[in-house]
C-alpha positions in Angstrom: 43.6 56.5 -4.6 45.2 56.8 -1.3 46.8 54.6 0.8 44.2 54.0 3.2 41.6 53.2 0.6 43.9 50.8 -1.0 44.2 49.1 2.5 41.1 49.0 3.0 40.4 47.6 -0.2 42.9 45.4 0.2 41.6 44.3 3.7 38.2 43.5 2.2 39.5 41.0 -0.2 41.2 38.9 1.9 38.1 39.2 4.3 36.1 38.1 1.6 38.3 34.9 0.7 38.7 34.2 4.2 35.1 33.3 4.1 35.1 31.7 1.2 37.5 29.3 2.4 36.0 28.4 5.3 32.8 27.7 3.7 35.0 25.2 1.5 36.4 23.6 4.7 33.3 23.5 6.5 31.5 21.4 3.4 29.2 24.4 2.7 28.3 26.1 -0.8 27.3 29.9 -1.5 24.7 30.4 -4.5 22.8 32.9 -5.5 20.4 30.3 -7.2 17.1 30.2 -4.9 16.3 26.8 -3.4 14.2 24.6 -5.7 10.7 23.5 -4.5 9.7 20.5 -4.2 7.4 19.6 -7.4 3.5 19.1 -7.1 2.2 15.6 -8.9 -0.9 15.2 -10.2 -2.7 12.0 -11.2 -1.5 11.1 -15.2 -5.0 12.1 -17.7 -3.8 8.7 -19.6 -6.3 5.8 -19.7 -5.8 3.7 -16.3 -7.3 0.2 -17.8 -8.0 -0.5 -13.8 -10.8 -3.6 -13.6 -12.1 -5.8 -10.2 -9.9 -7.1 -8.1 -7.0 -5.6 -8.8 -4.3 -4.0 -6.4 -1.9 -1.8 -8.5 -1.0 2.0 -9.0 -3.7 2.6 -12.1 -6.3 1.4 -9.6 -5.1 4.3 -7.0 -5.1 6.6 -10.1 -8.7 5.5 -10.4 -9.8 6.1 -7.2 -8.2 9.5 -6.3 -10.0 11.1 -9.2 -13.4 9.5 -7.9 -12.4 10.2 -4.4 -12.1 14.0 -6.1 -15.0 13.8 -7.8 -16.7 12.8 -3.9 -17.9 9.3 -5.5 -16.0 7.7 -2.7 -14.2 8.7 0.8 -10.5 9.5 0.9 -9.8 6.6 2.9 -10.6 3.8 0.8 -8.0 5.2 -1.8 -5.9 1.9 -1.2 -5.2 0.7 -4.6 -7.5 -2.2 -4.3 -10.7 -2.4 -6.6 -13.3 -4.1 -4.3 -16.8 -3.6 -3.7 -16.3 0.2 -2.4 -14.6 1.5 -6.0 -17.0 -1.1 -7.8 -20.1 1.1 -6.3 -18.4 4.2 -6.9 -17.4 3.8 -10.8 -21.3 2.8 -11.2 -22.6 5.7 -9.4 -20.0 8.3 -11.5 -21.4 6.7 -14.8 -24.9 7.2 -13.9 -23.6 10.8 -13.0 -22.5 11.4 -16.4 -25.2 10.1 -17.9 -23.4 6.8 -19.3 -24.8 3.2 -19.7 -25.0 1.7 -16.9 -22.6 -1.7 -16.4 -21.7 -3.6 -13.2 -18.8 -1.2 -12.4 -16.3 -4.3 -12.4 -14.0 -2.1 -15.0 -13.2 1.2 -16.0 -14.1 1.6 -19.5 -12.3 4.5 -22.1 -15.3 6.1 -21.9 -15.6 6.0 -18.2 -11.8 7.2 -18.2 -12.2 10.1 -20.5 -15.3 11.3 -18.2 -13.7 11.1 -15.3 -10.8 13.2 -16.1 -13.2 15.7 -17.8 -14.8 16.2 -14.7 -12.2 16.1 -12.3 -9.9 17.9 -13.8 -5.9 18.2 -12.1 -6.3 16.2 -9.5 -2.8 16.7 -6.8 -1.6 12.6 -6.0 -1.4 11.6 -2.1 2.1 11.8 -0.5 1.0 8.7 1.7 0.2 5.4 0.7 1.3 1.7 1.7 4.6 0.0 0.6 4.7 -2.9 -1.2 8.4 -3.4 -0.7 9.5 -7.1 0.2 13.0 -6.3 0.7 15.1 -8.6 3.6 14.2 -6.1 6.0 10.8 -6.8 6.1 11.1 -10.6 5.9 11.8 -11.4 9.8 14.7 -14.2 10.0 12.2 -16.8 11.6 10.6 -17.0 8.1 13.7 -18.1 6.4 13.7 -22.2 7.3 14.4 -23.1 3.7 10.4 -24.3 3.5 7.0 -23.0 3.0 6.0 -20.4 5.5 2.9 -17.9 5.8 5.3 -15.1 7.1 2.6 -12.5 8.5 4.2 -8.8 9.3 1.9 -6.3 11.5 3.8 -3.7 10.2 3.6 -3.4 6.3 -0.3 -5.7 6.6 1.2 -8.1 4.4 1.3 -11.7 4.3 4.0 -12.9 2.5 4.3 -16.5 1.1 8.2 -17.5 1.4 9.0 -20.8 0.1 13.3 -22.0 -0.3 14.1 -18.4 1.2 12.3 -16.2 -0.9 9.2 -14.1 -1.2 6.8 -16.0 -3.3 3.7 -14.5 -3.0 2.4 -10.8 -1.6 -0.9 -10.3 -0.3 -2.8 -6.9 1.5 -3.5 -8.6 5.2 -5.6 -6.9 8.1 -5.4 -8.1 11.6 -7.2 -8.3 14.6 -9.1 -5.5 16.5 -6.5 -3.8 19.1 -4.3 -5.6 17.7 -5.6 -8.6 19.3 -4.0 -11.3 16.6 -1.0 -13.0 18.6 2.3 -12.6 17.2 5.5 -15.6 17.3 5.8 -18.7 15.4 3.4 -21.3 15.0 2.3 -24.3 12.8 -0.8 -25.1 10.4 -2.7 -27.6 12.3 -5.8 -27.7 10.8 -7.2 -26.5 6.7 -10.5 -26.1 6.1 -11.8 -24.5 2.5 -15.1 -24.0 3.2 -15.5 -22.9 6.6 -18.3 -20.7 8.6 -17.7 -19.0 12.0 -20.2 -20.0 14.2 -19.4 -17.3 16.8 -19.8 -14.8 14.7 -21.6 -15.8 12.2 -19.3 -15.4 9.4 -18.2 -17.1 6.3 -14.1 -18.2 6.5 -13.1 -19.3 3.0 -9.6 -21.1 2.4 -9.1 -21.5 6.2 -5.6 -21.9 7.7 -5.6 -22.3 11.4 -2.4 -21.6 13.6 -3.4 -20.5 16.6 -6.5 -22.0 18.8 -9.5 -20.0 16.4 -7.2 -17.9 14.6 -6.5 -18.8 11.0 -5.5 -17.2 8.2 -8.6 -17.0 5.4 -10.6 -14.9 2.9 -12.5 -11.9 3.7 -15.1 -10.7 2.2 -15.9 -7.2 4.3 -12.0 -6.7 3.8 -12.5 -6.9 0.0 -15.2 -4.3 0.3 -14.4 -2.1 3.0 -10.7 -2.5 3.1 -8.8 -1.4 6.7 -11.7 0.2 7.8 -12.4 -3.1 9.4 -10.6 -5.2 11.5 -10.9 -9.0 12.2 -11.6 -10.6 15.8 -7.8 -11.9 15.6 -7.6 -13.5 12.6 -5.6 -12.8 9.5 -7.7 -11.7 6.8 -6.6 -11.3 3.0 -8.7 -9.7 0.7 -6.8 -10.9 -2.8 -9.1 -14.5 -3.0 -7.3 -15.9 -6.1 -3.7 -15.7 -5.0 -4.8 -17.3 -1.6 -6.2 -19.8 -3.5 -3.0 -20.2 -4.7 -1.1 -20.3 -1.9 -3.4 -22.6 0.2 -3.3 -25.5 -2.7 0.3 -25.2 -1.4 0.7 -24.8 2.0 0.3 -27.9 4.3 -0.8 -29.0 7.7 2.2 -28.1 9.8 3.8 -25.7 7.4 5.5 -22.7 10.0 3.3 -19.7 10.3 5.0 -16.4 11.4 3.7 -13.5 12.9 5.6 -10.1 13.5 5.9 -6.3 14.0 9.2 -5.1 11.3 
């Protein structure tokens, strides 16, 4: 070999490590290993034992393979089991040819059926967060008492009693976002209550704010937040604000926030 090939040779290695060290300094790794893409999920085939009323993640399980299966609309894949994936579980069994039941809970049979016919069925990216960490509790909620601590931003209401979180409920607000926000008092409990305005039914009744209260909803139950309410705060889970209104009283601190 001569002397210029050697050189050159020579040259090329230290180009070489010269690069490699400044990949080092500069935080930066070489592989030859392509990048790893990001894994597709699909909704478990095991028995989601999902029945009425509940709000959990076999419930969504539930209702993205019936939402597949076009027995309901995409956008009442919430997690809740209301009215909306009550109808829809009755009208898949009479698809299939099953007995027909009242749709309140998702049988084996209705299980095994519903995977059968849906097949792999790809899980939504989206979804609301049920995280109560301090970040979501606004400081104005942490007196030491009861509050209703109502937050905009994650639709929750949460019940906070000696500085923690209590109770969690789905909340849905006022069209326009017309429900007023700041801190307020109970002033006035009613459990069987009827607006006469708009001819509605207001069960478990907790007013803060002139004729907004915070109170069952039936059409929230069903149709989830594809409604609205005319301002006030409407909660959809009836036995835990049962709960929760046993225990709040007359001028208990109500908040209400954006996060």
């Amino acid at each position: 070999m001569s002397r210029i090939s050697v050189r050159s040779a020579g040259f090329i290695r230290v180009a070489v490590a010269g690069v490699f060290a400044l990949a080092l300094a500069l935080g930066l790794t070489i592989s030859s290993q392509p990048a790893a893409e990001a894994k597709t999920t699909y909704v478990t085939s095991k028995y989601q034992p999902a029945k009425y009323g509940q709000d959990n993640a076999k419930v969504k399980n539930v209702q993205l393979r019936l939402a597949a299966g076009g027995f309901m609309k995409s956008k009442y894949v919430t997690g809740y089991y209301g009215d909306v994936t009550k109808k829809a579980v009755k009208s898949f069994r009479k698809s299939v040819g099953l007995k027909p039941t009242s749709g309140k809970k998702v049988t084996k049979k209705t299980w095994k059926a519903l995977v059968k016919a849906t097949g792999k069925v790809k899980k939504s990216s989206g979804g609301s967060s049920t995280s109560t960490k301090s970040g979501k509790i606004d400081k104005r909620c942490l007196t030491g008492g009861r509050v209703l601590c109502v937050n905009e931003t994650t639709s929750k209401l949460y019940y906070v009693n000696h500085n923690k979180v209590v109770k969690t409920m789905d909340a849905r607000f006022g069209c326009g976002g017309t429900t007023r926000e700041g801190v307020f008092t109970v002033f006035r409990k009613v459990r069987h209550d009827w607006s006469r305005e708009y001819g509605s039914p207001m069960p478990l009744s907790m007013y803060f704010s002139g004729g907004e209260a915070v109170h069952y909803s039936a059409d929230f139950a069903a149709r989830g937040y594809a409604g609205c309410s005319h301002g006030c705060v409407n909660i959809r889970d009836r036995s835990t604000l049962r709960w929760v209104y046993a225990r709040i009283k007359v001028g208990d601190r109500v908040v209400v926030y954006f996060s």
